[in-house]
C-alpha positions as semicolon CSV with decimal commas, in nm:
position;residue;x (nm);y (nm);z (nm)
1;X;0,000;0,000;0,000
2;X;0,263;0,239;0,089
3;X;0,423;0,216;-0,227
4;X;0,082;0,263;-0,429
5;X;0,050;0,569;-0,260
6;X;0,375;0,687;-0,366
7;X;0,313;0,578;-0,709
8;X;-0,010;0,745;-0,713
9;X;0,176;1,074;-0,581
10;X;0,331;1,099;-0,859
11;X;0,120;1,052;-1,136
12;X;-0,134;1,255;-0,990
13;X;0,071;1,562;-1,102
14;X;0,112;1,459;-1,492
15;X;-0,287;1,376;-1,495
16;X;-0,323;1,731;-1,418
17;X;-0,043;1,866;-1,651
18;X;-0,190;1,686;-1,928
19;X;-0,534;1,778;-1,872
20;X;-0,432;2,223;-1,831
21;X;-0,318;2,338;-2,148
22;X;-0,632;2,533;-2,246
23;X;-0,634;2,779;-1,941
24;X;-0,328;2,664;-1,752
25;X;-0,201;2,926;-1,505
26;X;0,078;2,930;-1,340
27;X;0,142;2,929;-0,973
28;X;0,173;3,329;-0,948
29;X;-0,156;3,345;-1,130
30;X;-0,365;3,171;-0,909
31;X;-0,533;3,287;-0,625
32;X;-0,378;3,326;-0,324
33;X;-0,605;3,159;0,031
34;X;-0,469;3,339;0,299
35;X;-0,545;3,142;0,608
36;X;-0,662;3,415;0,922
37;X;-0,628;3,296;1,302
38;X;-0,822;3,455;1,606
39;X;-0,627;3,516;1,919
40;X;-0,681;3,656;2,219
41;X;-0,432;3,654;2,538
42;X;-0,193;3,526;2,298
43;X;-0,396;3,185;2,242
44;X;-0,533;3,068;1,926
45;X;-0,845;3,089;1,976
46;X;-1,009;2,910;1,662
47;X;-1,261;2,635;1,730
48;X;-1,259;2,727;2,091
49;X;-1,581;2,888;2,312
50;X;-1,552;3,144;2,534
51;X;-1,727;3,214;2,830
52;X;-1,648;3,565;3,025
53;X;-1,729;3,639;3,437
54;X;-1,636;3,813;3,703
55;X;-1,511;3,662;4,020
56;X;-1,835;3,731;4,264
57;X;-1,748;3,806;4,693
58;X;-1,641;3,493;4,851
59;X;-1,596;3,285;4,551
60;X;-1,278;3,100;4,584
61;X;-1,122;2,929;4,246
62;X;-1,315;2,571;4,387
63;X;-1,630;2,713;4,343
64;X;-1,571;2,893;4,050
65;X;-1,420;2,577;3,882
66;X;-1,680;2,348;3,972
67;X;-1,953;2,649;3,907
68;X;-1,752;2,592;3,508
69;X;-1,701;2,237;3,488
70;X;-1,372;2,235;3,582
71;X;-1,234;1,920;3,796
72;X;-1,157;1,945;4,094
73;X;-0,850;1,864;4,073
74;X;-0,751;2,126;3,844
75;X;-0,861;2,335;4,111
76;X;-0,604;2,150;4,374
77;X;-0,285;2,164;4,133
78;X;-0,371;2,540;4,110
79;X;-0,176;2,598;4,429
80;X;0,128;2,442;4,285
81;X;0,203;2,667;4,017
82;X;0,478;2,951;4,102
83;X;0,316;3,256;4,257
84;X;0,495;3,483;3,984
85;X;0,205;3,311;3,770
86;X;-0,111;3,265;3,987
87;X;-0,155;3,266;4,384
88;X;-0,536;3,118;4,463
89;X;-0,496;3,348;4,763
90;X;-0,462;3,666;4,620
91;X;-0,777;3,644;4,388
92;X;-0,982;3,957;4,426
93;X;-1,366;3,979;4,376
94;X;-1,488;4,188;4,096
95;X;-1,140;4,067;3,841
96;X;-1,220;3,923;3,515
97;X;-1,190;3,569;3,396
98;X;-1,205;3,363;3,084
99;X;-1,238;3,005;2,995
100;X;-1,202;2,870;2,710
101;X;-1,377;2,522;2,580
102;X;-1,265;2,317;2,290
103;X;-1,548;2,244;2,040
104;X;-1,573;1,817;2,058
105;X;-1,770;1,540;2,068
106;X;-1,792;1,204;2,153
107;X;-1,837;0,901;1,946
108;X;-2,183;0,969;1,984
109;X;-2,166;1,278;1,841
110;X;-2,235;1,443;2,178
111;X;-2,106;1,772;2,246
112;X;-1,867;1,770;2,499
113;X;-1,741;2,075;2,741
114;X;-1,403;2,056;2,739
115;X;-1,223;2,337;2,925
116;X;-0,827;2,402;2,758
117;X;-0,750;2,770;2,874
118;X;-0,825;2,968;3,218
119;X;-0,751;3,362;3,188
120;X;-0,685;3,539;3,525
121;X;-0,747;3,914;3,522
122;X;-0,459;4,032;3,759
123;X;-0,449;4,374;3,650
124;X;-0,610;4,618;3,314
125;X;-0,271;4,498;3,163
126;X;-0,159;4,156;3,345
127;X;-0,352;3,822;3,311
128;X;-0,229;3,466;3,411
129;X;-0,318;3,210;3,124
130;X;-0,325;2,854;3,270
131;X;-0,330;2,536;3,011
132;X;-0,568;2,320;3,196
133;X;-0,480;1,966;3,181
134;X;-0,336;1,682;3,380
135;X;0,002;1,866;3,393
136;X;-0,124;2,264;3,447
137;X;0,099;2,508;3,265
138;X;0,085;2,889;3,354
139;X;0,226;3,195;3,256
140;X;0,150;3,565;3,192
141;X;0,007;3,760;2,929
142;X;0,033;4,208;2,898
143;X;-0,194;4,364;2,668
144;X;-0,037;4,594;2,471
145;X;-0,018;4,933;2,553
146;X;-0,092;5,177;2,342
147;X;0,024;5,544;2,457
148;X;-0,105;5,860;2,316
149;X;0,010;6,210;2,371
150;X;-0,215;6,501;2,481
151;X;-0,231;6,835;2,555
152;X;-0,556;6,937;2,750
153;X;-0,681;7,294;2,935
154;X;-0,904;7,422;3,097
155;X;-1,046;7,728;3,314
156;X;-1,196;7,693;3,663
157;X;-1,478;7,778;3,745
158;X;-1,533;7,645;4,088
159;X;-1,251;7,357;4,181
160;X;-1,009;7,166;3,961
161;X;-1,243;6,842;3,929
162;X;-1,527;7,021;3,849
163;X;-1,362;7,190;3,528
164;X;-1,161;6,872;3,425
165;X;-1,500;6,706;3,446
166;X;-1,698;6,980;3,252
167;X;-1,427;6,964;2,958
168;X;-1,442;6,609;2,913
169;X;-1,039;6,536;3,021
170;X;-0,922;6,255;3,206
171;X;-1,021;6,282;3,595
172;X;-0,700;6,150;3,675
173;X;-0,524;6,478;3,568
174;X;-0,671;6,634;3,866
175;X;-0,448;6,395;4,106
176;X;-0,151;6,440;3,894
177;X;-0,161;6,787;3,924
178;X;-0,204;6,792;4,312
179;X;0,090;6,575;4,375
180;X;0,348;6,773;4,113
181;X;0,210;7,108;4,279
182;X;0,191;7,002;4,630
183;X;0,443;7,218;4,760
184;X;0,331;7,527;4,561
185;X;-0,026;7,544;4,522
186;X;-0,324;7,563;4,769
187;X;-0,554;7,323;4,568
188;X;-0,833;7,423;4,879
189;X;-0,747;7,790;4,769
190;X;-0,819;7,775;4,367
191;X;-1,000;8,058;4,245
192;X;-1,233;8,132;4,003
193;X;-1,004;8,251;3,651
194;X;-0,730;8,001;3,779
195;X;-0,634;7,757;3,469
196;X;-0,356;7,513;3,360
197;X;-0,257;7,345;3,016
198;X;-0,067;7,014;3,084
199;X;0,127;6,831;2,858
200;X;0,121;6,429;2,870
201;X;0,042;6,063;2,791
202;X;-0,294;5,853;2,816
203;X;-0,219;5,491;2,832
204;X;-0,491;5,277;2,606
205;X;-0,547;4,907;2,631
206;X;-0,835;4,737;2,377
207;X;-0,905;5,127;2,265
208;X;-0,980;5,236;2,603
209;X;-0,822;5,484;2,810
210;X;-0,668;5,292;3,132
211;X;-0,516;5,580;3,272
212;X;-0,250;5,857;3,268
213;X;0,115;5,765;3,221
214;X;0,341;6,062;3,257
215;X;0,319;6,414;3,301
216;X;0,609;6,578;3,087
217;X;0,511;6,958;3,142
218;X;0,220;7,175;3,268
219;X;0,140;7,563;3,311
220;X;-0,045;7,641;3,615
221;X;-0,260;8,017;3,646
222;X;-0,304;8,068;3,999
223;X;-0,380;8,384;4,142
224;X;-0,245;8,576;3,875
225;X;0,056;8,377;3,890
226;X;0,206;8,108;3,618
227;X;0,352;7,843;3,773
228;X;0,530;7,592;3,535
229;X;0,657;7,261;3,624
230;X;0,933;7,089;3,376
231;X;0,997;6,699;3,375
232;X;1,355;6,635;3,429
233;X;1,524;6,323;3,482
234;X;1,859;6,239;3,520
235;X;2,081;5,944;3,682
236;X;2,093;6,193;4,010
237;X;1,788;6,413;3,976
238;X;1,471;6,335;3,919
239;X;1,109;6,541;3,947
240;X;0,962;6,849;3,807
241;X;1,135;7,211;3,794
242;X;1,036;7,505;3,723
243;X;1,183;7,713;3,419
244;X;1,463;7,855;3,576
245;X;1,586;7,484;3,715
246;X;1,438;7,533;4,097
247;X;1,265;7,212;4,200
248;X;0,916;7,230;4,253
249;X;0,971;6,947;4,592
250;X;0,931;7,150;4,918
251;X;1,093;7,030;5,199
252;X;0,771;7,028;5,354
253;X;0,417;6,941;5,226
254;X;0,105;7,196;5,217
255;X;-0,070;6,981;5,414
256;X;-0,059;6,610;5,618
257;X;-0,346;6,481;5,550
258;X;-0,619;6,454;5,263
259;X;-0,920;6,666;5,453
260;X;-1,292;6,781;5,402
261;X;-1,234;7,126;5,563
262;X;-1,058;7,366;5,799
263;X;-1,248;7,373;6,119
264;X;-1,052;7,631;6,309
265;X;-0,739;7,836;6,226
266;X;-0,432;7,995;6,382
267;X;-0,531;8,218;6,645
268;X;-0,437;8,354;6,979
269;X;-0,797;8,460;7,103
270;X;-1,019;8,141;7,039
271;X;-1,279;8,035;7,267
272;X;-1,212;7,678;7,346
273;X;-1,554;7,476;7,277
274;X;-1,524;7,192;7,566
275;X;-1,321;7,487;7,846
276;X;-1,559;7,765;7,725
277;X;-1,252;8,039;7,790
278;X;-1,059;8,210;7,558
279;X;-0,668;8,060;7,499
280;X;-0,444;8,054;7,191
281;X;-0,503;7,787;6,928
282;X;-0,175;7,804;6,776
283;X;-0,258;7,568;6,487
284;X;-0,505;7,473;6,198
285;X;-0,803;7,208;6,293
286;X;-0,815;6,987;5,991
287;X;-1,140;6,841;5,985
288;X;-1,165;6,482;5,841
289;X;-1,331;6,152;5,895
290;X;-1,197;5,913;6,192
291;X;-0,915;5,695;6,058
292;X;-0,771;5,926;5,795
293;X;-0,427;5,851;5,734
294;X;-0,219;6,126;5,859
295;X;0,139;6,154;5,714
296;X;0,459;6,410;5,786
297;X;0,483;6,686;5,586
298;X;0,862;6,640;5,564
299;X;1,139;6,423;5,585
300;X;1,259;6,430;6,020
301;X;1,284;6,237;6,373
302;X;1,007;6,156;6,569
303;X;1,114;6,311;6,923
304;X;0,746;6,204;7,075
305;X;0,489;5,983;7,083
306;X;0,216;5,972;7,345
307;X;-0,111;6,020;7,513
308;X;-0,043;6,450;7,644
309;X;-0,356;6,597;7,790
310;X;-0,616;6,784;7,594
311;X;-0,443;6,678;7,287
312;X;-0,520;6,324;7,345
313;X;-0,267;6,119;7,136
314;X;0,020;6,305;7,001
315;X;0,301;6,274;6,776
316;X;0,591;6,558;6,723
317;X;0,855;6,525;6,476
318;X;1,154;6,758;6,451
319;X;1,250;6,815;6,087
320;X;1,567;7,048;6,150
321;X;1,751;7,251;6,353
322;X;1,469;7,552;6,252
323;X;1,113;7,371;6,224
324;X;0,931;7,107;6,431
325;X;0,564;6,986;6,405
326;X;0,301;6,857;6,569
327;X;-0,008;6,654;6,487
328;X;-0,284;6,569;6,787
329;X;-0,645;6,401;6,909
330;X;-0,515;6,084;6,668
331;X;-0,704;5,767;6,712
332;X;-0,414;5,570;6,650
333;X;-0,016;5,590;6,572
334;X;0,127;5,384;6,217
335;X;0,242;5,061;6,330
336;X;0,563;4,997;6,451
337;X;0,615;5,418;6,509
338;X;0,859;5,476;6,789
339;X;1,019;5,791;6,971
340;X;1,384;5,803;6,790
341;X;1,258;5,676;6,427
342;X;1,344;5,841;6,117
343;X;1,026;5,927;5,896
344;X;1,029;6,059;5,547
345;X;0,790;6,331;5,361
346;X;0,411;6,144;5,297
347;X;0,499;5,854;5,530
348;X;0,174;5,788;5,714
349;X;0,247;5,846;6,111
350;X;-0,092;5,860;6,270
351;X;-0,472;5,822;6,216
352;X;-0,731;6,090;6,209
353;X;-0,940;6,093;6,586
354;X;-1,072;6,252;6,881
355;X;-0,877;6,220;7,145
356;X;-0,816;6,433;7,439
357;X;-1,000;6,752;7,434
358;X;-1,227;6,738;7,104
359;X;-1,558;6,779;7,015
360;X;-1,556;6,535;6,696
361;X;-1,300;6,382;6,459
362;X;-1,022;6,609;6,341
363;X;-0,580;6,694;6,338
364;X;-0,454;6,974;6,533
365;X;-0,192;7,049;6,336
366;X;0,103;7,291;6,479
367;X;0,443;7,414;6,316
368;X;0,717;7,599;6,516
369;X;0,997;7,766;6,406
370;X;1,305;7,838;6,619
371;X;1,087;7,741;6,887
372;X;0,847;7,950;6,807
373;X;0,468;7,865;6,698
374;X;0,385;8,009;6,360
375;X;0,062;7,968;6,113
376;X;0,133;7,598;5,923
377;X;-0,070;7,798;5,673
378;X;0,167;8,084;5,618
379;X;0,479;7,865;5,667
380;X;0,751;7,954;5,372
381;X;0,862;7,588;5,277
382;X;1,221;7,624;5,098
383;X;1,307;7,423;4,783
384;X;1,580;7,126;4,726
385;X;1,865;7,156;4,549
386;X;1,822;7,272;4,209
387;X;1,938;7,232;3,879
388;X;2,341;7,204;3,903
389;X;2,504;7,430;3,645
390;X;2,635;7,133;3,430
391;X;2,337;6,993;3,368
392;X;2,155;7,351;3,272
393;X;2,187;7,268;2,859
394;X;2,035;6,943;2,847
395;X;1,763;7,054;3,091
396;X;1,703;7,397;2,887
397;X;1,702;7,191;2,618
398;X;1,397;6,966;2,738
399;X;1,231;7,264;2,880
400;X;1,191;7,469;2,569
401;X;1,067;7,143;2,377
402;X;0,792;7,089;2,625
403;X;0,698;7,459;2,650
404;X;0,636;7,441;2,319
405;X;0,349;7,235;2,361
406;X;0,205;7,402;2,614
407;X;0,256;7,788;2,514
């Protein structure tokens, strides 16, 4: 038989040769069947069924295998793949998944579910692919990123959000801006007439926007004032600038904590509302919901840490040899926080309370200088270091490109 076959693999070719001299055509004439393939996470996804959910609270990868058909065993070798690839325990309700089924039967011509691919949503980009089977292999999948570059404005009207919202821009500019400004602009003080034009990238993942990816420039009208800030990064300097080269990094943040409104401000003739007699309040009230992270304002030592009188718990750091601060009535202190430890700017000390002498939840939060207590909201906050004269050309260089697309 085998030779037959060979015999009749070669004849096969003359029969047609013979029978193709009226409209023979040669190889470059004929028409060209392109073959097309589906994928998706990277897997071939032809002749395969998908079926799409989201993990629901409390379902653990059991349920949600046997919920699919999966065995149960496939479940149990789950936890021996390498956690770079998939951890059972770090499944999160509300992430995607997909499975897909191979489309077979059985010799009775029964359709058959017969699950070949799991997809793990671990992030917008990430997913962990496992090859179900007797032997489970896993590995990881990123979507590709697209990035586009924008250049967005807008006026105020009322607050930031509000006009990023009205003009249609990405909400998450609004955060971007508050963290490269945070040492230079009031974001609870915007006026009406303030506006900005930013410079940056939108990240994109299956055409939709997934967020913002970097900030390389923005303008910043703020009481009459343009405030510019200048990506520049180096092997030794890194952060925003202004246009002459100063860094736009205080050594102290505006504020500590993320709050809904000053209660009570600087003063040395308040009437105390639980002693009913007029003292000196010499800080700002923040007032903010119980457990609000509270964080330093600047890089220091923490010189105290304890229960002190009407200020309930307390925590004082000392920054320098000129400033010192203060932040009281905490619920609780950051774990592990002890006199003597070195804390740096953002690091979350202490928890929002109402301890001591308060009325409701709130941070007393004081500032003295050389001793002295002065208004945390009038504080002058010096800049770092800023740009060193060698490096001046390639940053002037990168500063006039990027005003260029926001002039």
């Amino acid at each position: 038989m085998r030779r037959i076959s060979i015999l009749f693999s070669a004849i096969v070719p003359l029969i047609f040769a013979s029978c193709g001299n009226t409209n023979e055509k040669t190889a470059q004439e004929q028409e060209k069947i392109e073959i097309t393939h589906t994928y998706e996470y990277g897997i071939c996804t032809d002749n395969l069924t998908k079926v799409e959910g989201v993990l629901q609270d409390g379902e653990s990868i059991s349920t949600l295998f046997n919920s699919l058909g999966i065995d149960q065993k496939v479940a149990y070798n789950m936890q021996f793949l390498p956690d770079s690839v998939f951890n059972a325990k770090r499944v999160r309700s509300g992430n995607q998944y997909t499975v897909f089924y191979a489309n077979e039967t059985d010799t009775l011509h029964n359709a058959l579910e017969n699950p070949k691919y799991f997809v793990y949503q671990n992030s917008l980009i990430n997913y962990s692919i496992i090859e179900l089977g007797d032997t489970l292999k896993g590995y990881t999948y990123n979507k590709p990123v697209e990035v586009k570059e924008m250049v967005s404005s807008a006026t105020i009207e009322s607050s930031l959000w509000n006009a990023i919202a009205q003009n249609g821009l990405n909400i998450n500019i609004a955060s971007e801006l508050s963290d490269i400004y945070a040492w230079t602009i009031d974001f609870f003080g915007i006026q009406k007439g303030d506006a900005f034009t930013v410079y940056y990238t939108e990240q994109y993942v299956d055409g939709k926007c997934i967020g913002i990816g970097t900030v390389y420039a923005a303008k910043f009208l703020h009481n009459g004032t343009d405030y510019y800030a200048i990506k520049y990064d180096t092997l030794n300097y890194h952060g925003y600038w202004d246009k002459d080269g100063k860094s736009l990094r205080k050594a102290f943040l505006k504020a500590p904590l993320n709050f809904k409104r000053i209660s009570s401000t600087f003063t040395y003739t308040r009437k105390h509302p639980i002693y009913k007699t007029v003292r000196p309040h010499t800080g700002v009230d923040y007032a903010a919901p119980k457990g609000t992270p509270v964080w330093s304002i600047g890089d220091g030592k923490v010189v105290f840490k304890a229960y002190k009188g009407g200020g309930g718990n307390t925590i004082k750091i000392k920054h320098n040899s000129v400033y010192t601060t203060a932040y009281l009535h905490l619920s609780g202190y950051a774990k592990g926080l002890k006199v003597g430890d070195h804390v740096k700017q953002g690091q979350v000390i202490g928890y929002v309370g109402s301890t001591g002498a308060s009325t409701g939840p709130h941070l007393d939060f004081r500032v003295w200088k050389n001793g002295t207590p002065i208004n945390p909201l009038k504080m002058e906050s010096p800049s770092v270091e800023p740009i060193p004269e060698n490096c001046m050309k390639t940053f002037s260089a990168t500063r006039d490109n990027y005003l260029k697309k926001i002039e």
